[in-house]
C-alpha positions in Angstrom: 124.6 153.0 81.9 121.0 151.2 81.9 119.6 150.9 78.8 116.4 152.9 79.7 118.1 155.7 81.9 117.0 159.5 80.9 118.7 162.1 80.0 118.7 165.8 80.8 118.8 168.3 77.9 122.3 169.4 78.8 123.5 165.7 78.6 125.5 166.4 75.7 127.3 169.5 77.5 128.4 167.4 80.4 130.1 165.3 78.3 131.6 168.5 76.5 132.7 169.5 79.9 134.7 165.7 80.9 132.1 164.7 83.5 131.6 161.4 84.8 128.5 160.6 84.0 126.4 158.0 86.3 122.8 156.4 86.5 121.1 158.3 89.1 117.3 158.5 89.9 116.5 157.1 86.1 118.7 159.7 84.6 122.4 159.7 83.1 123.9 162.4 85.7 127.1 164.2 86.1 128.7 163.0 89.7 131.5 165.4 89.2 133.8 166.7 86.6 137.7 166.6 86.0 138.8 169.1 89.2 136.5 166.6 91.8 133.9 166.6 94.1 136.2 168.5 97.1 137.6 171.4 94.2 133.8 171.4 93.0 132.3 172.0 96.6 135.1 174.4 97.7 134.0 176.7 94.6 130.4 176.9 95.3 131.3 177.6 98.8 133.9 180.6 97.5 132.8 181.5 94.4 129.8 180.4 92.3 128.7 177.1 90.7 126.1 176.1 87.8 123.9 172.5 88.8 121.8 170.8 86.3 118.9 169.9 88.4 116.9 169.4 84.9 115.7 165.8 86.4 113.7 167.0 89.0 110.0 166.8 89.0 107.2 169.8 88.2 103.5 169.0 88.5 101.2 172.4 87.8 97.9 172.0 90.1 95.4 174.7 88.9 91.7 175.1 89.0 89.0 177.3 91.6 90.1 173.6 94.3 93.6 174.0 93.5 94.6 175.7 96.8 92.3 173.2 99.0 93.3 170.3 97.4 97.2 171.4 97.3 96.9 171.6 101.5 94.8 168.6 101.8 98.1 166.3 100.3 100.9 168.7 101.9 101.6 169.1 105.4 102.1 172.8 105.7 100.1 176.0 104.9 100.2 176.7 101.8 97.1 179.1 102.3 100.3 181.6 103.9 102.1 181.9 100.5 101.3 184.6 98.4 101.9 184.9 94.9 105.9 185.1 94.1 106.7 182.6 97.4 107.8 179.3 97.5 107.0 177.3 100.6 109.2 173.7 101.7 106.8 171.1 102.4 106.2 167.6 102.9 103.8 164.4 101.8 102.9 161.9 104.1 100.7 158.5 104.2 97.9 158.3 106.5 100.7 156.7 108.6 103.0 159.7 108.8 105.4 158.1 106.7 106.7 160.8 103.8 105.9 160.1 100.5 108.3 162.8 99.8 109.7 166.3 100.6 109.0 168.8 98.1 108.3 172.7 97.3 105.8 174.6 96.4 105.5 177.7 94.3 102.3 179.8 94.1 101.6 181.6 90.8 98.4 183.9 90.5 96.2 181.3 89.4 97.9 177.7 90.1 100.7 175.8 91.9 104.1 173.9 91.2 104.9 171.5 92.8 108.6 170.4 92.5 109.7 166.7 93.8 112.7 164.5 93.4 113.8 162.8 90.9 113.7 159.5 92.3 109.6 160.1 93.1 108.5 161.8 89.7 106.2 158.6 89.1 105.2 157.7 92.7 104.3 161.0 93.5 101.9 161.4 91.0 99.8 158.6 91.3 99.7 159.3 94.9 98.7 162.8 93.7 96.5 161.5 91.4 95.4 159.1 93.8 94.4 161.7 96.0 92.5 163.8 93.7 90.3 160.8 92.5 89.0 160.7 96.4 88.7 164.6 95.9 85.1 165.5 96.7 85.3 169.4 96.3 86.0 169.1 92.6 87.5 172.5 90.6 91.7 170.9 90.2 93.8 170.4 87.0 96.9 168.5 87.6 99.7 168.1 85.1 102.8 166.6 85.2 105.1 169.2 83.5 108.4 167.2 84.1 109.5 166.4 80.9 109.1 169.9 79.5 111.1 172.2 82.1 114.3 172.5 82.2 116.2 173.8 85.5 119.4 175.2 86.4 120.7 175.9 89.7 123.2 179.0 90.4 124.8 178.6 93.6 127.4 180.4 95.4 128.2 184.3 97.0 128.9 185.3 93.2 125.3 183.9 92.1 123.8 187.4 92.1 126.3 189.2 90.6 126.8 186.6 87.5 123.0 186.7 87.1 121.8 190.7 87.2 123.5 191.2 84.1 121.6 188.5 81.9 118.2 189.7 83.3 115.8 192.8 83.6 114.3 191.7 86.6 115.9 192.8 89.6 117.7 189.7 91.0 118.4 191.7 94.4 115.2 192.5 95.0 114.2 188.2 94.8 114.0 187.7 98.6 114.9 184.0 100.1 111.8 181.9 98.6 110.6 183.8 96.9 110.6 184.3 93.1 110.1 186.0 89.7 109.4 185.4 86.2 111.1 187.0 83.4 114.2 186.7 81.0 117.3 185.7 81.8 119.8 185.7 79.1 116.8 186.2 76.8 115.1 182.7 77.8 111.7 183.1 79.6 112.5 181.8 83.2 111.0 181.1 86.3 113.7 182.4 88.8 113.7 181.8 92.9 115.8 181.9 95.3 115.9 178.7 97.7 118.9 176.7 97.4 120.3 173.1 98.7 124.3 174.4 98.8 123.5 176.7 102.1 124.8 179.4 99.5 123.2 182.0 98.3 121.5 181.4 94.7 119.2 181.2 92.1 117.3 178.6 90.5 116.2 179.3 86.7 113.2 177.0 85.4 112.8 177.5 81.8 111.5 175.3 78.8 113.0 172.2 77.8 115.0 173.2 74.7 116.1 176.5 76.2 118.1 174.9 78.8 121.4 174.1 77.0 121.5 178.3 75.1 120.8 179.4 79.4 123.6 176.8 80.5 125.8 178.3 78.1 125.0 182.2 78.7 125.3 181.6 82.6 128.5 179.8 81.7 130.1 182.7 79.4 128.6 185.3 82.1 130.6 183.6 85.0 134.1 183.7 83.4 136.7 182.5 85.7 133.7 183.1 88.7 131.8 180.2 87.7 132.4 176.2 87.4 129.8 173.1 86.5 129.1 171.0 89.3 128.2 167.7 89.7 125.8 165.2 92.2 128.6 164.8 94.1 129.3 168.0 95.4 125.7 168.9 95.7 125.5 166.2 97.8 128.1 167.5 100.5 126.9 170.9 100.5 123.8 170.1 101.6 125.0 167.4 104.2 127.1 170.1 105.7 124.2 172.7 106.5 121.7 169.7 107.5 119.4 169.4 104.5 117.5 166.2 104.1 117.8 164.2 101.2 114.8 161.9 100.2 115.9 158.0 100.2 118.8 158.9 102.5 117.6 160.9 105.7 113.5 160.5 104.9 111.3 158.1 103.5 107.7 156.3 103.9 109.0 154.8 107.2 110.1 157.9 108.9 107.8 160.7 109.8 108.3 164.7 109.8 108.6 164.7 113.4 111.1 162.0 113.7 113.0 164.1 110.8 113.4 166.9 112.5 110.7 168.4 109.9 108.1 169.1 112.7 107.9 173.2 111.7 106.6 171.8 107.8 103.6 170.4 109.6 100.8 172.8 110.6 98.4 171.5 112.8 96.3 174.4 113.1 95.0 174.5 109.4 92.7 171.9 110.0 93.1 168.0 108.3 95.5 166.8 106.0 96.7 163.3 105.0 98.4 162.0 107.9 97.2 164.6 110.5 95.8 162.1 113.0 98.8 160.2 113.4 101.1 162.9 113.6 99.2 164.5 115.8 99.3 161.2 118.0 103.0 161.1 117.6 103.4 164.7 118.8 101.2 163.9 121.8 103.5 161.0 122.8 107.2 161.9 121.8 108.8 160.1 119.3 110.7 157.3 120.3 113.7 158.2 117.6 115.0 161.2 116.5 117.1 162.1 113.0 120.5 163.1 114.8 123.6 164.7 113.5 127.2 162.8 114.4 131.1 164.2 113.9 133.5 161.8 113.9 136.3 162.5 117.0 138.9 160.9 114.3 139.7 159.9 110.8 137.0 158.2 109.2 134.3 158.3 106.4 130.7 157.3 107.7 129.4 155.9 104.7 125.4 155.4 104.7 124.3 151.9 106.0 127.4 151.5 108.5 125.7 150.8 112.0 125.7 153.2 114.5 126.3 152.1 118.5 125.5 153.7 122.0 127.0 151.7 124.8 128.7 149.4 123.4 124.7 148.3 122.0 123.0 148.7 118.2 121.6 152.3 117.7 120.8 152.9 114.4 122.7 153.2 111.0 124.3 156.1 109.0 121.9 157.5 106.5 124.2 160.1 105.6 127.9 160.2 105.8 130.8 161.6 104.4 134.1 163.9 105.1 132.9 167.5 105.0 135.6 169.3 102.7 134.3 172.7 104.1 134.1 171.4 108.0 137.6 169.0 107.5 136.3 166.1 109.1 133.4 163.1 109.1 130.1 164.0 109.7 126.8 162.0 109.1 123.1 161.6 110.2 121.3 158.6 111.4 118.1 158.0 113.6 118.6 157.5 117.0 116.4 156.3 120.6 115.1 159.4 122.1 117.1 159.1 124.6 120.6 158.7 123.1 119.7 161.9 121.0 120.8 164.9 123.0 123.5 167.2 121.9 127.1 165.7 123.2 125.9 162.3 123.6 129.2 159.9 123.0 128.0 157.4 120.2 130.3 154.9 117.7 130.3 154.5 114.1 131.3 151.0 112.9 134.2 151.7 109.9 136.1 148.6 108.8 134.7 146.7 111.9 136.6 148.9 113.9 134.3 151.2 116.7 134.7 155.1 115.6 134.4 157.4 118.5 131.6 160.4 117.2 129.4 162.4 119.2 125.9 163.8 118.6 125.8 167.5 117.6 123.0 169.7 116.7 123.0 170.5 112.7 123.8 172.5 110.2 127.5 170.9 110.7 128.7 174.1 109.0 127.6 177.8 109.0 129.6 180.6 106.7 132.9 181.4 108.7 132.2 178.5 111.1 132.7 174.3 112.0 130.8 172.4 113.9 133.0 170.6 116.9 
């Protein structure tokens, strides 16, 4: 491990629990524990699964500018939420490139903003940045990372391992939205967005709570319930088409390009980037984030080049064999006009040409594989 890598609060229970720990993001990380990645992702998919998501980012913007300023730097409307919704959003240069993809949560009287890992430090001096060039004044903003702890519930057993631990009424938390209250008699922050495609929970609480919630969400799941690691998180969201920041998107792709064009509301008037991506939009883009499956056995593994016509197309930014879908599956940008649904592409595996074709994502939906 690096010398200067982090750790979450719930280190010491990953190690409890046999996981292989790895540097990820700055952080010490469990990639997967002793039943593996496919036994992990097979879980969350049938039963329920507890994610330490600890490392991710929270920056609290408050103040009488707060909600100005908040959808000057993000690309969507954050002016829609109401208190108790969460919104998916991005951050983007004046180029259109994306700083990063984040959410937001509206509270009565301020914001969270909640970004990757990998970004905490970028992000807020870009922030930061931002608000110094602020003119309308009125906006406190806090970088709250080190103080939160978060937990991530994940599966179709999520609600049922959670409604006893709680008052609130976890049915009753509609997709992005959220609550605060108790759970397991920790003060919580508890939504219900997700990154597995499965229905869940996510529980923010303070710091030093974390390990006593990881614990009573543990005892509470009995046999329903399993730790998983980066691993698995990583092909359950690749499955149902969710981007992942330094893979899929990053400064020198745009929301449009992504696939992200419905996070970017033109009608609510400027935002960083707005001009550019409203040029873009104008014009077409000239490459589009595309979903491949392979048409044999193979693992795409991110960086292995990508071919239409026998010519260079692109690369793999994600790739892997889909436990739930049975085969490989992977993302990559691609010319416009090589990105339509059924186009016959190769993937280059061991030198060898890999016959795939272009499909329209999620790869996988409940009781369903994409072919």
């Amino acid at each position: 491990m690096a010398e200067d890598s982090k750790r979450t609060p719930l280190y010491a229970e990953h190690v409890k629990l046999g996981a292989k720990m790895i540097p990820f993001a700055g952080f010490e990380m469990p990639v997967q524990y002793p039943t593996g990645v496919s036994s992990e992702h097979r879980w969350v998919r049938e039963h329920a699964g507890l994610f330490d998501v600890s490392h991710m980012g929270e920056f609290s913007v408050a103040g009488s500018g707060a909600l100005e300023f908040v959808n000057h730097v993000v690309a969507n409307d954050v002016s829609r939420l109401e208190a108790g919704q969460a919104q998916y959003t991005v951050m983007c240069r004046e180029g259109g490139g994306i700083v990063d993809d984040l959410l937001v949560y509206r509270f009565p009287e301020r914001f969270r903003l909640v970004v990757n890992a990998a970004n905490i430090e970028k992000d807020f001096r870009w922030i930061q940045g931002c608000l110094d060039e602020w003119e309308a004044g009125g906006v406190e903003l806090v970088d709250e990372s080190d103080r939160i702890g978060l937990l991530a519930l994940q599966g179709a057993e999520s609600e049922a391992i959670v409604e006893p631990l709680t008052p609130l009424d976890a049915s009753a938390i509609r997709y992005y939205r959220f609550a605060e209250g108790e759970v397991a008699g920790v003060p919580c922050v508890v939504s219900r967005t997700g990154y597995t495609g499965e229905d869940g929970f996510e529980l923010y609480c303070a710091a030093e709570a974390a390990v006593k919630l990881w614990q009573a969400v543990m005892e509470a799941g009995g046999e329903r319930i399993k730790p998983i690691g980066l691993g698995a998180r990583d092909t359950l969201r690749l499955e149902v088409g969710l981007a992942l920041y330094g893979n899929d998107i990053d400064e020198q792709t745009t929301p449009l390009e992504a696939g992200l064009g419905w996070t970017v509301k033109f009608d609510k008037g400027d935002f960083i980037g707005r001009a550019t991506l409203m040029k873009q939009k104008e014009q077409g883009v000239e490459r589009k984030l595309c979903g491949f499956v392979l048409q044999r056995q193979g693992f795409p593994r991110p960086g292995y080049e990508i071919r239409c016509q026998g010519k260079p197309a692109g690369v793999v930014r994600s790739g892997t064999v889909g436990p739930s879908v049975g085969q490989g599956i992977g993302t990559g940008y691609l010319p416009s006009e090589w990105s339509a649904p059924g186009t016959e592409i190769e993937v280059v595996i061991r030198d060898r040409a890999t016959p795939a074709a272009v499909v329209r994502m999620p790869f996988y939906k409940e009781g369903s594989v994409r072919r």
